[in-house]
PQR file of N, CA, C, O and H, with PARSE charges and radii, in Angstrom:
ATOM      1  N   UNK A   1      18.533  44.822  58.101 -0.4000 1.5000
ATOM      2  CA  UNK A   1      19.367  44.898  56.916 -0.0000 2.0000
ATOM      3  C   UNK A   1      18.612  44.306  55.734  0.5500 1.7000
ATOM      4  O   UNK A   1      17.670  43.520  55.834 -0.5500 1.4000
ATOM      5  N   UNK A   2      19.223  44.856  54.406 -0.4000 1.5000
ATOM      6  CA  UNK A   2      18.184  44.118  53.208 -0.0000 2.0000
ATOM      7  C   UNK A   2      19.077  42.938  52.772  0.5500 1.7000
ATOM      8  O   UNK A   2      20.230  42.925  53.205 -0.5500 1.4000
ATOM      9  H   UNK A   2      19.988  45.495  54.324  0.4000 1.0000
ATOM     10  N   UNK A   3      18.692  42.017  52.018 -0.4000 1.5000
ATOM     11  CA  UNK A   3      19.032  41.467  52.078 -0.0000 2.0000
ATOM     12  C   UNK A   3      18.059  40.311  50.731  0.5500 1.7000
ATOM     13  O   UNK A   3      16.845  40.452  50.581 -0.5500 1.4000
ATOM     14  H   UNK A   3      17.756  42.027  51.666  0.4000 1.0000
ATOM     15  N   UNK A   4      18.964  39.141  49.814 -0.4000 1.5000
ATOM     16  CA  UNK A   4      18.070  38.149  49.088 -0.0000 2.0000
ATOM     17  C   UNK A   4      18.230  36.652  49.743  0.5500 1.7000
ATOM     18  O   UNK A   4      19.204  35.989  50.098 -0.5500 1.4000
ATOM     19  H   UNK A   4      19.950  39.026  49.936  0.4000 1.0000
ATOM     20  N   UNK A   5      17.095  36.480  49.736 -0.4000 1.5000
ATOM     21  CA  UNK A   5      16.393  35.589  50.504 -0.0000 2.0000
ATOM     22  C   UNK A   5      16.813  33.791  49.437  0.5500 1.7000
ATOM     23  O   UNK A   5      16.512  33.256  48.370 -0.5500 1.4000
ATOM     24  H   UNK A   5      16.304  37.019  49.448  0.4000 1.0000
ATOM     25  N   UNK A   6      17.801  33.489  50.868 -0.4000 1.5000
ATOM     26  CA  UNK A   6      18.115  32.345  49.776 -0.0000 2.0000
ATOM     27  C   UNK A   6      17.546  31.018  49.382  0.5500 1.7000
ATOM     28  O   UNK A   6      18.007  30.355  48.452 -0.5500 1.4000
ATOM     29  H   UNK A   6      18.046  33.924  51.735  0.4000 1.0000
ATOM     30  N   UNK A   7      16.453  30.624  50.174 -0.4000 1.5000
ATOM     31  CA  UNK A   7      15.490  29.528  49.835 -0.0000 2.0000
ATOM     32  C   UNK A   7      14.550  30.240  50.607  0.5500 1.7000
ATOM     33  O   UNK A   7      14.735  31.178  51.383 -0.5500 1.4000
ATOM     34  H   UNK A   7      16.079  31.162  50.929  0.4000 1.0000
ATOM     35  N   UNK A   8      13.012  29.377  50.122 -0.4000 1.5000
ATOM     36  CA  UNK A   8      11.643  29.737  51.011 -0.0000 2.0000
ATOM     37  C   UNK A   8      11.686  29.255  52.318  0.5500 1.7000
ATOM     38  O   UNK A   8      11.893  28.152  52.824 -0.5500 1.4000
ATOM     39  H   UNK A   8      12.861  28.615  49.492  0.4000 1.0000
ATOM     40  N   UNK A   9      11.406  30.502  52.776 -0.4000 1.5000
ATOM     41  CA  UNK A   9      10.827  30.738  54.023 -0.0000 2.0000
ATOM     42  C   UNK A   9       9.886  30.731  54.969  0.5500 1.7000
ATOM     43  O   UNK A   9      10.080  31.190  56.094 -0.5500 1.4000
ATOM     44  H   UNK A   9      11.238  31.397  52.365  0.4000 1.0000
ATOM     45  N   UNK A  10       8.329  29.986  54.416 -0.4000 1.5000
ATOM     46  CA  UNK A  10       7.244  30.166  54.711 -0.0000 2.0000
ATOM     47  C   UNK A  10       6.581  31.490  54.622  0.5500 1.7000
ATOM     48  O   UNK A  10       7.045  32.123  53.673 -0.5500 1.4000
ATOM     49  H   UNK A  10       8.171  29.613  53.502  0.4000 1.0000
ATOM     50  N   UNK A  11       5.498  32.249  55.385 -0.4000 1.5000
ATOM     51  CA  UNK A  11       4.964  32.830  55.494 -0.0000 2.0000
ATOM     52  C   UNK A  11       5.505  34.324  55.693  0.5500 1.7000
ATOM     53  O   UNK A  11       6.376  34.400  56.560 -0.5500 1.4000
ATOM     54  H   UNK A  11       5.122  31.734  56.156  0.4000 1.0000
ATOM     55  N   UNK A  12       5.036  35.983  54.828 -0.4000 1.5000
ATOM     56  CA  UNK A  12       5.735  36.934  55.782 -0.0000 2.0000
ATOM     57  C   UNK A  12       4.550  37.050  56.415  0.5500 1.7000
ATOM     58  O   UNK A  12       3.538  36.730  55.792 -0.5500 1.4000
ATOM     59  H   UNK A  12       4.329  35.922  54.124  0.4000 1.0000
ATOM     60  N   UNK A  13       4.438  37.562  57.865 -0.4000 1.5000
ATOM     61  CA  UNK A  13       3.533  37.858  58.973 -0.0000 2.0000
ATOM     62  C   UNK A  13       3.015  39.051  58.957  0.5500 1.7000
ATOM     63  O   UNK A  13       2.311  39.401  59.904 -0.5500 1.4000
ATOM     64  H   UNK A  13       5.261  37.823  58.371  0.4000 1.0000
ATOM     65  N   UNK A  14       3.225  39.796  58.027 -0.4000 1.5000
ATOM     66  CA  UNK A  14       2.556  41.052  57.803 -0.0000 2.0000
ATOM     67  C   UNK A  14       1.763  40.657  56.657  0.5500 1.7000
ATOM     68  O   UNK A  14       0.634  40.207  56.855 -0.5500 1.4000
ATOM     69  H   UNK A  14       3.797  39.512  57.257  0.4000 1.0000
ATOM     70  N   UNK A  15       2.243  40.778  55.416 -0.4000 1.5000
ATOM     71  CA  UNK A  15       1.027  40.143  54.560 -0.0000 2.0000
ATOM     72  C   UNK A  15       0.328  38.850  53.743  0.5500 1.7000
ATOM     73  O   UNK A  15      -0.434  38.660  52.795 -0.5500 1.4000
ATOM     74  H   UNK A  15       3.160  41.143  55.255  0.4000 1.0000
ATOM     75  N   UNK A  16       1.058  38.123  54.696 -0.4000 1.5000
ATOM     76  CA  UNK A  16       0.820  36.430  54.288 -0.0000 2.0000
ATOM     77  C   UNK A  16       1.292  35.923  53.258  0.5500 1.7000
ATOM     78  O   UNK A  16       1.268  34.696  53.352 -0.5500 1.4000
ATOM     79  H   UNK A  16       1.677  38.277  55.466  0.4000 1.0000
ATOM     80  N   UNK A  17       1.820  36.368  52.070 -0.4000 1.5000
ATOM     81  CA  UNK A  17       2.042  36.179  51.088 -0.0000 2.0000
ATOM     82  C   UNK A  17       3.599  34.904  51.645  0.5500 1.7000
ATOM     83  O   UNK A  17       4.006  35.111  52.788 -0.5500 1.4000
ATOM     84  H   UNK A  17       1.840  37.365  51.993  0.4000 1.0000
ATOM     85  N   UNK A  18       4.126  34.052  51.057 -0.4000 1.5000
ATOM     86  CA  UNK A  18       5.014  33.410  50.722 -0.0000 2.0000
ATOM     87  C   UNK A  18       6.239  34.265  50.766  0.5500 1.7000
ATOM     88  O   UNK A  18       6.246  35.278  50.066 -0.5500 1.4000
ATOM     89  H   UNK A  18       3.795  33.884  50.129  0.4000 1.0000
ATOM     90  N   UNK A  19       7.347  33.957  51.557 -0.4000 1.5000
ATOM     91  CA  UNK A  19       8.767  34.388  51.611 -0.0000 2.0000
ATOM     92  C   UNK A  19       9.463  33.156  50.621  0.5500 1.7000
ATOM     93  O   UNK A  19       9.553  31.976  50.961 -0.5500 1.4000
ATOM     94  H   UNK A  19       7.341  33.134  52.125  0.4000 1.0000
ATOM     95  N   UNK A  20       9.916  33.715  49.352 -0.4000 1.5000
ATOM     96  CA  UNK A  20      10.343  32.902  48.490 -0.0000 2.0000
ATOM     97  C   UNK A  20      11.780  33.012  47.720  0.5500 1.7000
ATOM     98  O   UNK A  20      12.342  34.060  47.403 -0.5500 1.4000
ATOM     99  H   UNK A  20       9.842  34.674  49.076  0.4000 1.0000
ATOM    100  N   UNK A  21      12.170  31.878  47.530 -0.4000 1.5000
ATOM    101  CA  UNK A  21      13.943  32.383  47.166 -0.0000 2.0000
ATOM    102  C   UNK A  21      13.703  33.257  45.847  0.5500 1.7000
ATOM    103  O   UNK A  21      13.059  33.134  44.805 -0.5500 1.4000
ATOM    104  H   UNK A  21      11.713  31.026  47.788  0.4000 1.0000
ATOM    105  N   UNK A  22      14.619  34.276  46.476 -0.4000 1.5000
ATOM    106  CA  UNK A  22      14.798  35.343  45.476 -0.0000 2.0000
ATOM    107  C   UNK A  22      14.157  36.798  45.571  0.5500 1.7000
ATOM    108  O   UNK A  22      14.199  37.842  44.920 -0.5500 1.4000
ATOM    109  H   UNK A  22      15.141  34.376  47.323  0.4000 1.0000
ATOM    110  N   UNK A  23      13.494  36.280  46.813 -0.4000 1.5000
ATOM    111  CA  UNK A  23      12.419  38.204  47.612 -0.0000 2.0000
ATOM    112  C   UNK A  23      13.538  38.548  48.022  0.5500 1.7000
ATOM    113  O   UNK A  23      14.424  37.816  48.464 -0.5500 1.4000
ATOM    114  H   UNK A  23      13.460  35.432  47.342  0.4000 1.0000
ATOM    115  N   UNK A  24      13.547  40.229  47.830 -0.4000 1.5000
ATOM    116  CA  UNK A  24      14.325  41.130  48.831 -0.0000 2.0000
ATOM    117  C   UNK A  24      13.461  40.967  49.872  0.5500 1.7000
ATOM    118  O   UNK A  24      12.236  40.912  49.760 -0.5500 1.4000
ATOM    119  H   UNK A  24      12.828  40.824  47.472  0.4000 1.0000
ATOM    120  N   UNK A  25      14.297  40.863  51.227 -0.4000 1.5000
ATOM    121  CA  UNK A  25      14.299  40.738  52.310 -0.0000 2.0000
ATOM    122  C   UNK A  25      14.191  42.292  53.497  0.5500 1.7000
ATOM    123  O   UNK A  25      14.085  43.396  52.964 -0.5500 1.4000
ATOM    124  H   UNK A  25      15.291  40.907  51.318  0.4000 1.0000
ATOM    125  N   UNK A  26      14.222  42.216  54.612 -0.4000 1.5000
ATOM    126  CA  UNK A  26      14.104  43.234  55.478 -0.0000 2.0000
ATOM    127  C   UNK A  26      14.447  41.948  56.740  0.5500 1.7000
ATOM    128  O   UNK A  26      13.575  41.142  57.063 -0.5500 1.4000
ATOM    129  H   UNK A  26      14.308  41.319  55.045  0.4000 1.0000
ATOM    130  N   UNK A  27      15.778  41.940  57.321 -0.4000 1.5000
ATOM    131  CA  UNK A  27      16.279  41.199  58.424 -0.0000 2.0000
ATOM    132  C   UNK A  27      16.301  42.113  59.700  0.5500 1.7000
ATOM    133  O   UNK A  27      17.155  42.999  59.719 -0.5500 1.4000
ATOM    134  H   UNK A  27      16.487  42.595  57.059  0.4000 1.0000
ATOM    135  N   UNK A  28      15.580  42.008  60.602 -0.4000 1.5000
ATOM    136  CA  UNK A  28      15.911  42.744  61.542 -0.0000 2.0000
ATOM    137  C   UNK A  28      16.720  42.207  62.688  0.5500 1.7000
ATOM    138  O   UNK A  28      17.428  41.217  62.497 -0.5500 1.4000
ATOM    139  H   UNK A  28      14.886  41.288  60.587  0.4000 1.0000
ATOM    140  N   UNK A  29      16.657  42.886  64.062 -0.4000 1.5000
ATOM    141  CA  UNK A  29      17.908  42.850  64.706 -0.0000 2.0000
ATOM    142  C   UNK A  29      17.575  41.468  65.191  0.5500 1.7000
ATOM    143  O   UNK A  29      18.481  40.754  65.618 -0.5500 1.4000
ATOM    144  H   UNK A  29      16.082  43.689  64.217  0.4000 1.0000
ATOM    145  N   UNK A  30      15.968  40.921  65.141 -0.4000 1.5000
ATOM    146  CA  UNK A  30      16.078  39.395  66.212 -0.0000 2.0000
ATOM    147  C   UNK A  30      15.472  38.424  65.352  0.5500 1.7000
ATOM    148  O   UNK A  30      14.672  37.510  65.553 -0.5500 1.4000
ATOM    149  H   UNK A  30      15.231  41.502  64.794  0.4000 1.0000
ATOM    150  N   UNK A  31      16.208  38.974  64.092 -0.4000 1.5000
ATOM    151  CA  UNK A  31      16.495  37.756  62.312 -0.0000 2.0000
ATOM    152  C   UNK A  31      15.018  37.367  62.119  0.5500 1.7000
ATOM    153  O   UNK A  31      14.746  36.256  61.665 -0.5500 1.4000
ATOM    154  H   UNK A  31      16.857  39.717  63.929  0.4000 1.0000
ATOM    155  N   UNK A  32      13.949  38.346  62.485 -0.4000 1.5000
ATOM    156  CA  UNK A  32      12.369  38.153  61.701 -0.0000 2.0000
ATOM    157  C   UNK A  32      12.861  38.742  60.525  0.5500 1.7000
ATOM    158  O   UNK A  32      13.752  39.591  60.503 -0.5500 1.4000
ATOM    159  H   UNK A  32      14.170  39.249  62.853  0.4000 1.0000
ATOM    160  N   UNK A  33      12.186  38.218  59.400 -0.4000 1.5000
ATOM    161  CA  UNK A  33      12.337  38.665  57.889 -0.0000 2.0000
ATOM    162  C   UNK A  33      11.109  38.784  57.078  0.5500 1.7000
ATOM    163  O   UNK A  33      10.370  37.811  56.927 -0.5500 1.4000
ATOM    164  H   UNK A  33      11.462  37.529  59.418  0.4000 1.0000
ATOM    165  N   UNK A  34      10.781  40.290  56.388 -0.4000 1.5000
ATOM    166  CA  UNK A  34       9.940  40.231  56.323 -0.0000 2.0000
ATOM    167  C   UNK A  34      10.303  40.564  54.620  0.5500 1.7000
ATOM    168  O   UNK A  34      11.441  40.426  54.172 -0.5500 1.4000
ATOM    169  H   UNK A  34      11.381  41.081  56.511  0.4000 1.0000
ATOM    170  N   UNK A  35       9.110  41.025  53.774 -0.4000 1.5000
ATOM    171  CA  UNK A  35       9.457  41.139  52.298 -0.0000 2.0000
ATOM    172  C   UNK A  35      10.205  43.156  52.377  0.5500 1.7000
ATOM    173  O   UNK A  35      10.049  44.148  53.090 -0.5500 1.4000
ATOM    174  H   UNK A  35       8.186  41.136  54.139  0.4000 1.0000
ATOM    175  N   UNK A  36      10.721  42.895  51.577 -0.4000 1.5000
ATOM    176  CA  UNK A  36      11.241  44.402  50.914 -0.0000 2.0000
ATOM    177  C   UNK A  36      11.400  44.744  49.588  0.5500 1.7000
ATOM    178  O   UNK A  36      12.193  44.010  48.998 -0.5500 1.4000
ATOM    179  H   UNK A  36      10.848  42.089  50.999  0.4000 1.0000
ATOM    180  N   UNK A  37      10.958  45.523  49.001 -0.4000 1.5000
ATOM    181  CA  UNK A  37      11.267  46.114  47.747 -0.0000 2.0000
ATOM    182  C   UNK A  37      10.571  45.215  46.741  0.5500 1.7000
ATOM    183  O   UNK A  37      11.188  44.703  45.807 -0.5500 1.4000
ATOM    184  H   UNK A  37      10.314  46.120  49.479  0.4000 1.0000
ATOM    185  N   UNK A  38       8.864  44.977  47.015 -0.4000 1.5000
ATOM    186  CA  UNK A  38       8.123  44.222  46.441 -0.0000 2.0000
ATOM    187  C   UNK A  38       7.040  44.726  46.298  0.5500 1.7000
ATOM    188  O   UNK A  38       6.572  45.491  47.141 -0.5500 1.4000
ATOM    189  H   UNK A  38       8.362  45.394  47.774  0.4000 1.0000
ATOM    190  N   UNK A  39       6.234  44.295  44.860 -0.4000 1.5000
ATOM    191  CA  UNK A  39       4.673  44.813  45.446 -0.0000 2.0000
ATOM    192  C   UNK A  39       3.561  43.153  45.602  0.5500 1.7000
ATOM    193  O   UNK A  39       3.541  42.097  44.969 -0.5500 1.4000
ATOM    194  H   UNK A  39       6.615  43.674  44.176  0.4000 1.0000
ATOM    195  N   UNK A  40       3.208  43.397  46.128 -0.4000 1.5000
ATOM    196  CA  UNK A  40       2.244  42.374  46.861 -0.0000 2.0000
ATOM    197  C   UNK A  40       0.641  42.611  46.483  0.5500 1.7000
ATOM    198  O   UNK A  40       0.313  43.782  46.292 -0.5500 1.4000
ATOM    199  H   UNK A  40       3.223  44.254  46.642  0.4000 1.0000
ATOM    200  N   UNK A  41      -0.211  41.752  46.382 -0.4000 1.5000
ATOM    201  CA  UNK A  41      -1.197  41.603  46.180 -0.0000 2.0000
ATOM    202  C   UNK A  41      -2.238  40.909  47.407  0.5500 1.7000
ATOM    203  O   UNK A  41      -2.703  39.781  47.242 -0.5500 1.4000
ATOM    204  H   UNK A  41       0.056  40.800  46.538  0.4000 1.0000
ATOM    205  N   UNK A  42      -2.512  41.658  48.545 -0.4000 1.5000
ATOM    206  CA  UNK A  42      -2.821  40.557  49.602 -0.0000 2.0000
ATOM    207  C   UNK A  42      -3.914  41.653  49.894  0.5500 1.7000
ATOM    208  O   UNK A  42      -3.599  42.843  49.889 -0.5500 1.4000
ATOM    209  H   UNK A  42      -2.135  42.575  48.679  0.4000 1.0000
ATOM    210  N   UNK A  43      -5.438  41.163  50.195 -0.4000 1.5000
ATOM    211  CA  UNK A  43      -6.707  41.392  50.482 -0.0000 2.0000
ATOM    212  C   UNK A  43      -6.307  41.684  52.345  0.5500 1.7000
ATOM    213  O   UNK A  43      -6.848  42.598  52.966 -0.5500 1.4000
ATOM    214  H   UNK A  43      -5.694  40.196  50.199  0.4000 1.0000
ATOM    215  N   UNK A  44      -5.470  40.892  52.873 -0.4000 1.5000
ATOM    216  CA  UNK A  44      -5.762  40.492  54.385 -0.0000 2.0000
ATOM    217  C   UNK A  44      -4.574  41.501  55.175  0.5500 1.7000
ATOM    218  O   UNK A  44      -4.229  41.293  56.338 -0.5500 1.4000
ATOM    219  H   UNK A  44      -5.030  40.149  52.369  0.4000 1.0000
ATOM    220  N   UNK A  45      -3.985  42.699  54.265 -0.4000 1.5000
ATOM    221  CA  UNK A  45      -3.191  43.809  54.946 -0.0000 2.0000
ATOM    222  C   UNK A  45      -3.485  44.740  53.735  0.5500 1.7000
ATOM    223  O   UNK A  45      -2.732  44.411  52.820 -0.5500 1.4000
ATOM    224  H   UNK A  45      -4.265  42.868  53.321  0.4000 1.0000
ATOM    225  N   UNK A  46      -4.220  45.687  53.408 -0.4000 1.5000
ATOM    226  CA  UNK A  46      -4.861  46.365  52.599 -0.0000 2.0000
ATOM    227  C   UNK A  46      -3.724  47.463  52.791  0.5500 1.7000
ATOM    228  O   UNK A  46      -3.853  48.329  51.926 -0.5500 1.4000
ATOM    229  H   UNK A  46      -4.832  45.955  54.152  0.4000 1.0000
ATOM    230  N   UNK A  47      -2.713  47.696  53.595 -0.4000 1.5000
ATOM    231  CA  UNK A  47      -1.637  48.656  53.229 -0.0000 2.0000
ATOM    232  C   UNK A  47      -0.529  47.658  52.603  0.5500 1.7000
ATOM    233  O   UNK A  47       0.567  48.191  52.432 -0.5500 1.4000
ATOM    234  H   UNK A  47      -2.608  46.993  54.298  0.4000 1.0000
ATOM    235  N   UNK A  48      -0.629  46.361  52.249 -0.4000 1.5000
ATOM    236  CA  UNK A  48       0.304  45.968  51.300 -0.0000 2.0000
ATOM    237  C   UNK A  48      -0.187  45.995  49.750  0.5500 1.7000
ATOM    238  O   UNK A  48       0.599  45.635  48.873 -0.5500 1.4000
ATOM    239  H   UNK A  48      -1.520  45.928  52.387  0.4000 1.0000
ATOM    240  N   UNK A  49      -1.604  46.462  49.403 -0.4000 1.5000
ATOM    241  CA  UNK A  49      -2.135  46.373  48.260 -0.0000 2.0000
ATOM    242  C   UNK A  49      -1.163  47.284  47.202  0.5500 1.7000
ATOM    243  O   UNK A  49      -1.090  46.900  46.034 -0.5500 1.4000
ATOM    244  H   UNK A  49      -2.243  46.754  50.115  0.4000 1.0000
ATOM    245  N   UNK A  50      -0.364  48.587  47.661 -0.4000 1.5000
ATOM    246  CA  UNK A  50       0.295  49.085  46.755 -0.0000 2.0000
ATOM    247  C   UNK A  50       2.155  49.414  47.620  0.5500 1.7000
ATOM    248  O   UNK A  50       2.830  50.431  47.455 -0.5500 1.4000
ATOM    249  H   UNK A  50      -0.423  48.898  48.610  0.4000 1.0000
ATOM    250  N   UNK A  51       2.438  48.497  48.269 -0.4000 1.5000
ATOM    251  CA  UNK A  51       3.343  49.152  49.112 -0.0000 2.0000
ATOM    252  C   UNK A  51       4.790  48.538  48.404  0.5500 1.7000
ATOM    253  O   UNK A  51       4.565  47.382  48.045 -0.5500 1.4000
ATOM    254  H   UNK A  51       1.889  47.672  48.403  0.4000 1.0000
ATOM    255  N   UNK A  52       5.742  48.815  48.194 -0.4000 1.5000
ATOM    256  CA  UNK A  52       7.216  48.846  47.871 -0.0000 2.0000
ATOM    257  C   UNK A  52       7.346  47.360  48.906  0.5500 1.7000
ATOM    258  O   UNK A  52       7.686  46.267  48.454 -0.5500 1.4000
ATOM    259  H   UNK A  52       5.925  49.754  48.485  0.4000 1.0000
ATOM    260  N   UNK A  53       7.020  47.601  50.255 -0.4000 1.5000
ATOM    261  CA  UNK A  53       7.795  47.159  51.481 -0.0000 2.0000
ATOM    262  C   UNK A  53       7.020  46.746  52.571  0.5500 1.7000
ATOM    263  O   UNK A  53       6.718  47.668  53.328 -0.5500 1.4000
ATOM    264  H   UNK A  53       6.744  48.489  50.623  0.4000 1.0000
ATOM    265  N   UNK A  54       6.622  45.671  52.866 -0.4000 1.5000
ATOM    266  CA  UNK A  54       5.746  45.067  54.123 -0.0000 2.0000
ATOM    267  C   UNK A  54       6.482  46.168  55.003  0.5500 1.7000
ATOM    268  O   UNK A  54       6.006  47.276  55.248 -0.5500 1.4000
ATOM    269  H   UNK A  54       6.867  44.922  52.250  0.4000 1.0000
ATOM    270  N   UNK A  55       7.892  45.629  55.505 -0.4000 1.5000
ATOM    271  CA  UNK A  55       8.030  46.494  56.800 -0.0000 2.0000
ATOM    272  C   UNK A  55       8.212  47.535  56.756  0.5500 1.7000
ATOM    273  O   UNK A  55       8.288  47.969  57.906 -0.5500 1.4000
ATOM    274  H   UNK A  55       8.279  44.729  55.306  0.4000 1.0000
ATOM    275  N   UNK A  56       8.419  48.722  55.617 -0.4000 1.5000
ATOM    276  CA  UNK A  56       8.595  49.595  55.857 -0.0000 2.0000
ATOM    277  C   UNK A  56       6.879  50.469  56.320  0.5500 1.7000
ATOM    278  O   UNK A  56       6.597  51.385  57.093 -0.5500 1.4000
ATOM    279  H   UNK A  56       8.357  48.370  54.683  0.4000 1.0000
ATOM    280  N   UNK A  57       6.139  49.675  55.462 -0.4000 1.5000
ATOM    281  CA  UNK A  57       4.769  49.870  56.084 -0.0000 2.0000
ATOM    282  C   UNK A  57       4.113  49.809  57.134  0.5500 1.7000
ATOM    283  O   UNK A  57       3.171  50.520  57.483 -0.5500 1.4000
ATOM    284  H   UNK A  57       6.368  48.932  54.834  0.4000 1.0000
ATOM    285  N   UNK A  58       4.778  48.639  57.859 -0.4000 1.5000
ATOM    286  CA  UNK A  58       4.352  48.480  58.567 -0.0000 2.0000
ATOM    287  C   UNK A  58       4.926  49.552  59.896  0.5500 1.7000
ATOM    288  O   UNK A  58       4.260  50.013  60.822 -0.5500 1.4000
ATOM    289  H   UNK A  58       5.543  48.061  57.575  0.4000 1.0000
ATOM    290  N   UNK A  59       6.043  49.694  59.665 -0.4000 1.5000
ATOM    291  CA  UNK A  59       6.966  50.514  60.514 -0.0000 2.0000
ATOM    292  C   UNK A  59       6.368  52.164  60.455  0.5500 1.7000
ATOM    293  O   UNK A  59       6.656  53.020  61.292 -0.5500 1.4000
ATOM    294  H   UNK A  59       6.584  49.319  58.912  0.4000 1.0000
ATOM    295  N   UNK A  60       5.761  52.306  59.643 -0.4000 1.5000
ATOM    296  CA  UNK A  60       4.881  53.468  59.387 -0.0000 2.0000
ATOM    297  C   UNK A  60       4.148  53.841  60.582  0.5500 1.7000
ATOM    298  O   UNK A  60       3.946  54.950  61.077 -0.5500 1.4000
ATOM    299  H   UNK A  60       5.528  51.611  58.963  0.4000 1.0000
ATOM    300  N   UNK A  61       3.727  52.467  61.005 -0.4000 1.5000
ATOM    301  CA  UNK A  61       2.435  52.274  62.149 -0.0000 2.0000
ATOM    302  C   UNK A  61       3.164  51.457  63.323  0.5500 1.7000
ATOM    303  O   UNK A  61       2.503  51.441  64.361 -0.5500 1.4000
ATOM    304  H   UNK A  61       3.891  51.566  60.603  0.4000 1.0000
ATOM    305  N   UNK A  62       3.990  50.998  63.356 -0.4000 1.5000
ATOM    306  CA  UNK A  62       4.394  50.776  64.452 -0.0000 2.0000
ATOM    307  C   UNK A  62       5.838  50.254  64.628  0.5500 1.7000
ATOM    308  O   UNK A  62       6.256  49.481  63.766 -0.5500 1.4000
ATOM    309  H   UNK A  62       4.526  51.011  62.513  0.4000 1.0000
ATOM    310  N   UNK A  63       6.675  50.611  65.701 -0.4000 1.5000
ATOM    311  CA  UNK A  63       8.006  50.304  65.644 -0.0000 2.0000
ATOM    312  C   UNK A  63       8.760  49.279  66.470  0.5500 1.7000
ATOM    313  O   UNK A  63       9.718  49.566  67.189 -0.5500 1.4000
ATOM    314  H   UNK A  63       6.335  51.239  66.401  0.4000 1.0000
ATOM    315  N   UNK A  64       8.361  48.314  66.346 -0.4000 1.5000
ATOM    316  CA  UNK A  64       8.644  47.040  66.864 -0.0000 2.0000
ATOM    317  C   UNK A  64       8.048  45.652  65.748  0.5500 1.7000
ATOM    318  O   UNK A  64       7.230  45.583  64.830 -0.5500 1.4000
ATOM    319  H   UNK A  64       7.583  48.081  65.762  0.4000 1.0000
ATOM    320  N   UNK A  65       8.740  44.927  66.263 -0.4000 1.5000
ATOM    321  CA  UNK A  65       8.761  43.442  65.414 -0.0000 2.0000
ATOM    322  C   UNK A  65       7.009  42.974  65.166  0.5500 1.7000
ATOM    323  O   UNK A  65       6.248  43.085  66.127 -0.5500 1.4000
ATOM    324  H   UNK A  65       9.405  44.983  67.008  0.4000 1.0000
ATOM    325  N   UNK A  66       6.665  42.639  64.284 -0.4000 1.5000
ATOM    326  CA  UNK A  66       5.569  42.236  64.149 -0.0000 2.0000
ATOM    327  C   UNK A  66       5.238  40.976  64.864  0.5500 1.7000
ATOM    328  O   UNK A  66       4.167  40.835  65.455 -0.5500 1.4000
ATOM    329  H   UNK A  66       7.284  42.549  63.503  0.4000 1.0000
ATOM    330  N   UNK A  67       6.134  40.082  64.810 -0.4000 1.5000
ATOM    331  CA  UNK A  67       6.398  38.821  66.159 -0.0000 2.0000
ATOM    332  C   UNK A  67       6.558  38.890  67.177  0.5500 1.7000
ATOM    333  O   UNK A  67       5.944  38.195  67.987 -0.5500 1.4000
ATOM    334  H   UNK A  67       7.003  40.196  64.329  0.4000 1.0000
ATOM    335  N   UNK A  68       7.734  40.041  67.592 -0.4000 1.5000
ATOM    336  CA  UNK A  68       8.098  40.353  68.967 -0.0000 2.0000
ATOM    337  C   UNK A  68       7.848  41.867  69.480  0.5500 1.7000
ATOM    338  O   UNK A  68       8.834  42.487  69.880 -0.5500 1.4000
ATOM    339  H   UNK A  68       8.232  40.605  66.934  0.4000 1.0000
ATOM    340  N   UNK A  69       6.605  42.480  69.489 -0.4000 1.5000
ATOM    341  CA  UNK A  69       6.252  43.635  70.373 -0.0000 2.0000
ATOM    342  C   UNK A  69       6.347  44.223  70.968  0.5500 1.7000
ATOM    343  O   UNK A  69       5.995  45.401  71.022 -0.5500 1.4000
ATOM    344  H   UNK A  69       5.805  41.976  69.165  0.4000 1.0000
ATOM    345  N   UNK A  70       7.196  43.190  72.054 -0.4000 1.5000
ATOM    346  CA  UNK A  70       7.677  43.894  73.089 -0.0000 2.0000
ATOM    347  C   UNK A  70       9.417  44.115  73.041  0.5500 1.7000
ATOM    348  O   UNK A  70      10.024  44.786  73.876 -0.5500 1.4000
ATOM    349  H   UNK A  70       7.482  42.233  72.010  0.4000 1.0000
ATOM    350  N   UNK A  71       9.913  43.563  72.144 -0.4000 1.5000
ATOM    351  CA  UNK A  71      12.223  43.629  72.374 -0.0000 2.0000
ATOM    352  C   UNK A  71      11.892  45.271  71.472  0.5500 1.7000
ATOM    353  O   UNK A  71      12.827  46.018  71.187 -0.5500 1.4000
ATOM    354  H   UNK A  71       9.420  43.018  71.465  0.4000 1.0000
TER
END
């Protein structure tokens, strides 16, 4: 679900960048949260260099949790 992110969060795990109060969010079913509806500037996931959406990118390439791989 999307969702605004109500204090920082540390790290998103797709493109390292800072989960910070006030990112649209991407909550999935086992509450990993990743960024949504952002553009990002990160060298170290070169498909977040122009992307709207960590996970929707990422979901591009694969369909499971970036944390949990296997649920």
């Amino acid at each position: 679900s999307e969702d605004v992110l109500s204090k920082d969060a540390g790290e998103c795990a797709i493109c390292l960048e800072e989960l910070q109060q006030g990112d649209t969010i991407a909550r999935l079913p086992c509450l990993c949260i990743y960024h949504k509806g952002q553009i990002f500037m990160s060298i170290v996931f070169i498909f977040c260099l122009a992307s709207n959406s960590c996970i929707d990118e990422w979901f591009e390439v694969n369909r499971s949790c970036p944390e949990h791989p296997s649920d």
